[in-house]
C-alpha positions as CSV (number, residue, x, y, z in Angstrom):
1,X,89.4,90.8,110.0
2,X,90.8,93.1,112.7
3,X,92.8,96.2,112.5
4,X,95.0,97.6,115.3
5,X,96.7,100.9,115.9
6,X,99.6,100.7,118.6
7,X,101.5,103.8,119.9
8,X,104.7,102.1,121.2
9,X,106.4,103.7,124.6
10,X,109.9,105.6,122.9
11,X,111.0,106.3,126.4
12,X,115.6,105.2,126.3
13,X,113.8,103.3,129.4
14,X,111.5,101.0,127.3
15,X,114.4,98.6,126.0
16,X,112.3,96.2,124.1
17,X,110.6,98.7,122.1
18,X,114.1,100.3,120.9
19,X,115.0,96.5,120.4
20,X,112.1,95.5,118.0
21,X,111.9,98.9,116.1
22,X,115.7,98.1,115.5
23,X,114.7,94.6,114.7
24,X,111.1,93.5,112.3
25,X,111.6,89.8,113.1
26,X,111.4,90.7,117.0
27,X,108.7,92.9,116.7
28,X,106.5,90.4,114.8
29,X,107.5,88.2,117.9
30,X,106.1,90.4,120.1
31,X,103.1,91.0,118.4
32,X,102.3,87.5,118.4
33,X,101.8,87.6,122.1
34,X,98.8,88.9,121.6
35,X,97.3,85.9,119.6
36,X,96.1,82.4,120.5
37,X,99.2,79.9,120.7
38,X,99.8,76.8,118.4
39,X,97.9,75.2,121.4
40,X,94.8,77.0,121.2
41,X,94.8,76.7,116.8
42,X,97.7,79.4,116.2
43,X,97.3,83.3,115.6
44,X,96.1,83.1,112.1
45,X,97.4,85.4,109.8
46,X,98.7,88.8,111.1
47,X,100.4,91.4,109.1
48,X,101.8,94.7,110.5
49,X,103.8,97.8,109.2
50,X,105.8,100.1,111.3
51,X,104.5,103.4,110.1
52,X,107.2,106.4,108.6
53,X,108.3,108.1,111.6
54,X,106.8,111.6,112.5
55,X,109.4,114.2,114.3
56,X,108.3,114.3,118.1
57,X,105.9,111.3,117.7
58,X,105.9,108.4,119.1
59,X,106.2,105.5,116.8
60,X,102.8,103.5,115.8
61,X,102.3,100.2,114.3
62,X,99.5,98.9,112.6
63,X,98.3,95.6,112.5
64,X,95.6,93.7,110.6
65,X,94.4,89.7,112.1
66,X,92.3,87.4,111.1
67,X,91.8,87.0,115.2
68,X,90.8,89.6,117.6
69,X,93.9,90.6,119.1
70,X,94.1,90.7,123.2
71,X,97.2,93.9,124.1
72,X,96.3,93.3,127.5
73,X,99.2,90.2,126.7
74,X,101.7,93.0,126.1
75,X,101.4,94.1,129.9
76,X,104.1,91.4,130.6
77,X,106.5,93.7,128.7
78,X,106.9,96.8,131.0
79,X,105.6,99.8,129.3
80,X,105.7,99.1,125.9
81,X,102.2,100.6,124.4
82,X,101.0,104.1,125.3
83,X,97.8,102.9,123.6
84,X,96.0,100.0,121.8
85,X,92.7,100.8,119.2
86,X,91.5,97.7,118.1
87,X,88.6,97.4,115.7
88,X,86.6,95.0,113.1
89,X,87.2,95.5,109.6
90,X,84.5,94.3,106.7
91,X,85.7,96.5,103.7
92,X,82.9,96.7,101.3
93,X,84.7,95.7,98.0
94,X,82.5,96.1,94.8
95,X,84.2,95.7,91.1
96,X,84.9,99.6,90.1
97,X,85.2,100.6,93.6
98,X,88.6,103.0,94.1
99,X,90.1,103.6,97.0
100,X,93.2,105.2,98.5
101,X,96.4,102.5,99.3
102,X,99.5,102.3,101.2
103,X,101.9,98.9,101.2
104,X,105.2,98.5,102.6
105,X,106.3,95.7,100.5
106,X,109.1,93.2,99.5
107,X,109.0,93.1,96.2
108,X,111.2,90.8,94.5
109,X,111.7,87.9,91.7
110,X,112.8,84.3,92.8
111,X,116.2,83.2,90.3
112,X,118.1,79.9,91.2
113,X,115.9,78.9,94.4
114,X,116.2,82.8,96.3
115,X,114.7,85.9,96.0
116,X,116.2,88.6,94.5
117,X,115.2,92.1,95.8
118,X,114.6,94.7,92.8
119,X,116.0,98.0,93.1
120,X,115.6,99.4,89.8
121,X,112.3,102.0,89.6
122,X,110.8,100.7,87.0
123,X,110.5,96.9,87.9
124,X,109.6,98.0,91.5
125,X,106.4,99.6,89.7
126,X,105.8,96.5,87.2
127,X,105.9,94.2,90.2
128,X,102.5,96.0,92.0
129,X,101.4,95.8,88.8
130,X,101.9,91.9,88.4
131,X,100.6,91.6,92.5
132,X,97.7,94.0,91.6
133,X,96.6,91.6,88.3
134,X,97.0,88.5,90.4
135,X,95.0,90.0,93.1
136,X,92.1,91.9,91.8
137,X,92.8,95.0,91.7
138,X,94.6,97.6,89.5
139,X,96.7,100.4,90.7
140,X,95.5,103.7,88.8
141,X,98.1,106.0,90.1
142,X,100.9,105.0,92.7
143,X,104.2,106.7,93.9
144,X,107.0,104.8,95.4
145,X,107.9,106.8,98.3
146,X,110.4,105.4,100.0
147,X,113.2,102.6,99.1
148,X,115.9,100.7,101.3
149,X,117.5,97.8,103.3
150,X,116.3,96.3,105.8
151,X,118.0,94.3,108.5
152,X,117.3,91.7,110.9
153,X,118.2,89.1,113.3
154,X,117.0,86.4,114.4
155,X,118.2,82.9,116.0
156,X,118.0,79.8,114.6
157,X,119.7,76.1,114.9
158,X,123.0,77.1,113.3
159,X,123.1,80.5,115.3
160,X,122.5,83.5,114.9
161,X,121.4,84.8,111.4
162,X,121.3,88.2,109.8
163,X,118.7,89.0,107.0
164,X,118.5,92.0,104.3
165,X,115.2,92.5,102.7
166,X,114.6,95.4,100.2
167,X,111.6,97.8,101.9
168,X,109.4,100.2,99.2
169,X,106.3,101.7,100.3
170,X,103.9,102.5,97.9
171,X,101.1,104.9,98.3
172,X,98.2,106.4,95.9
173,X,94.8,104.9,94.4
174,X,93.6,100.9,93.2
175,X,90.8,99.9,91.1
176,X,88.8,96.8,92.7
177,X,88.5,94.6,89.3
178,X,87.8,91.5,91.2
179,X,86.0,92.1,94.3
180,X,86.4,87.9,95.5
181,X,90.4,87.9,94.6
182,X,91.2,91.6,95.9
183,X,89.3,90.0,99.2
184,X,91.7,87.3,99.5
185,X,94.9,89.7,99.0
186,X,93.6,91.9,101.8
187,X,93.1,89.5,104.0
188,X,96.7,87.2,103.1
189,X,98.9,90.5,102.4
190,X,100.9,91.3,99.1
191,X,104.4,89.9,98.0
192,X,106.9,87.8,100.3
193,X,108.5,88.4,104.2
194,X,105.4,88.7,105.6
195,X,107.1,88.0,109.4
196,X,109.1,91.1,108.7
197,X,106.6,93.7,108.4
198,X,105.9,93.4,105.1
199,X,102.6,93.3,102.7
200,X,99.9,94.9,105.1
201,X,97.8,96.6,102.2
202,X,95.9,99.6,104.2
203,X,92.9,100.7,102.0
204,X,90.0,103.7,102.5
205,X,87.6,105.4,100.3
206,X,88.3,108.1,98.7
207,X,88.2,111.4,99.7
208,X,86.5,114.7,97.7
């Protein structure tokens, strides 16, 4: 895998980067750029999260690819990164192993063919807990920092459409229970809306 840090231009000048912080579903668009076409076997899976803004700091995204990622693309959009990091990522995942999380997830439960966003505390917490037992690992101790609405736009064959996803970030320490299925939920991100910004799971060792 592949993680990138971009520090996006916040100049009133840089109209496409006030457009897709405004807008997840444009911003994942744009990322794309930066990965192989459907003619050249598609981008593979790429996850990113706009990071919690920092008074008089520009805004950064991170993203995590199973491709390396070429910013260079971006070029075409005047502007728009003051920087790109890019580097390999091999976590060395071990059962027992505990390190530090963040996720900016979706989390909701699917009831007559849609998903149902869930606002209430509580289930918010049960559902990492469900995501954590499915995907090898167990969160130890987790706050939910932040919860809201979402909203984005995006075109599609009847028009334009509007969409409202429910956004919780979570942040504290997991326990790796198994180190093959924790792998595979690093790597294919946790919960659903995935194209919006959510379920990039950021992990790093602990800290004394």
């Amino acid at each position: 895998m592949y993680l990138s840090k971009l520090t996006l231009n916040p100049s009133p000048a840089c109209r496409q980067v006030l457009r897709d912080l405004a807008n997840p579903y444009e911003m994942h668009r744009t990322i794309l750029r930066a990965y192989p076409g459907r003619e050249d076997g598609g981008p593979g899976r790429v996850l990113f999260r706009l990071e919690p803004p920092t008074p008089g700091q520009p805004p950064v995204v991170l993203v995590q690819s199973d491709k390396p990622p070429k910013w260079d693309a971006l070029d075409a959009v005047s502007d728009y990164l003051l920087s790109a990091e890019a580097k390999e990522f091999t976590p060395s995942l071990t059962v027992g192993r505990r390190l530090r999380f963040r996720l900016h997830a979706n989390p909701t439960v699917k009831r007559d063919g849609k998903r149902h966003g869930l606002p209430d505390d509580q289930a918010q917490q049960d559902w990492l807990l469900r995501k954590g037992r499915a995907g090898g690992f167990r969160p130890l101790d987790f706050t939910v920092r932040r919860s809201t609405k979402l909203t984005s736009r995006r075109s599609s064959d009847n028009g334009p459409t509007r969409e409202i996803h429910l956004a919780v970030d979570y942040e504290g320490i997991l326990e790796v229970t198994d180190a093959g299925a924790f792998a595979k939920a690093l790597a294919a991100g946790i919960g659903p809306a995935k194209g919006y910004g959510f379920g990039l799971l950021s992990v790093a060792p602990l800290r004394d």
